[in-house]
C-alpha positions in Angstrom: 20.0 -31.5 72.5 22.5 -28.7 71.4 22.3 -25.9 73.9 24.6 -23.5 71.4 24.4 -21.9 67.7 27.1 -23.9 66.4 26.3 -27.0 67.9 22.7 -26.6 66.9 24.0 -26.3 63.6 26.3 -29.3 63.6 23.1 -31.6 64.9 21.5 -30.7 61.7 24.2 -31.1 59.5 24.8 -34.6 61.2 21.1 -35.4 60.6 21.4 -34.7 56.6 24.5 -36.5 56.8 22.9 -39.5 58.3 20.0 -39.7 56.2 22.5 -38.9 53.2 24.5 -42.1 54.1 21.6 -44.0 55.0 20.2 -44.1 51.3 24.0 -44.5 49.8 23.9 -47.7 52.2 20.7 -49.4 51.3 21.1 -49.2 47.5 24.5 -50.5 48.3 23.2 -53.2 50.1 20.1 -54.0 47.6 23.0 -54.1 44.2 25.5 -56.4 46.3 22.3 -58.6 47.5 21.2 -58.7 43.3 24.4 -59.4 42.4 25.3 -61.9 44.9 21.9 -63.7 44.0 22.8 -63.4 40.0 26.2 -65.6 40.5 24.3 -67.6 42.8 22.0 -68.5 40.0 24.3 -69.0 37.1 22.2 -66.4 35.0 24.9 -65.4 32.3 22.5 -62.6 31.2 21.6 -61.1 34.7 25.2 -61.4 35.6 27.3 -58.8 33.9 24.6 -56.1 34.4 24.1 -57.0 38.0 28.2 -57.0 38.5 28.3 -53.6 36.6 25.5 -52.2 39.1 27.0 -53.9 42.4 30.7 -52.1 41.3 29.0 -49.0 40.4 27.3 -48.7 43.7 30.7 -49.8 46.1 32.7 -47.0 43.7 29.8 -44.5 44.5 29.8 -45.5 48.5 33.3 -45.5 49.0 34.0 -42.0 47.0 31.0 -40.3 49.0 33.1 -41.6 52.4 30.0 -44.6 53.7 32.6 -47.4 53.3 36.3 -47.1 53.0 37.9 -47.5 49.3 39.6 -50.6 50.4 36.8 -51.8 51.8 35.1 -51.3 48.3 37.9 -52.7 46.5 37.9 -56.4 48.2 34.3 -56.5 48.1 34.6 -55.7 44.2 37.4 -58.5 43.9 35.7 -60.8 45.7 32.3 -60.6 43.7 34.2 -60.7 40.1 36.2 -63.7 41.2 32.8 -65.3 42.8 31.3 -64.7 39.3 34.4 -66.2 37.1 33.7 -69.7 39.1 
């Protein structure tokens, strides 16, 4: 453990950022798993919500810094031309 004000102080703020992150990630995760599973199935009325949610959700990530904004990017690409198929 952090022996020094400062350092104290960063453990903390590394802890909020961690659980901060953590949440952004999951409901990442869950949109992209929906969405995934919506092309998978064919469902033309699932689909454009679930696409709308999954790009909302990598935008959000990437902007707050938990993936990189390329890394959004392709994964967005990838999913629209999954669902044009």
């Amino acid at each position: 453990m952090a022996t020094h004000k400062s350092a104290r102080k960063r453990a903390r703020q590394s802890e909020k950022q961690r659980a901060r992150n953590r949440h952004v990630r999951s409901g990442l995760r869950s949109a992209l798993k929906q969405a995934r599973a919506a092309v998978g199935e064919g469902d033309a009325e699932k689909l454009p919500a679930a696409l709308r949610q999954a790009e909302s959700a990598l935008r959000r990530a990437s902007s707050k810094g938990v993936i990189p904004r390329k890394r959004a990017s392709r994964l967005v690409s990838r999913l629209v031309k999954s669902a044009a198929r």
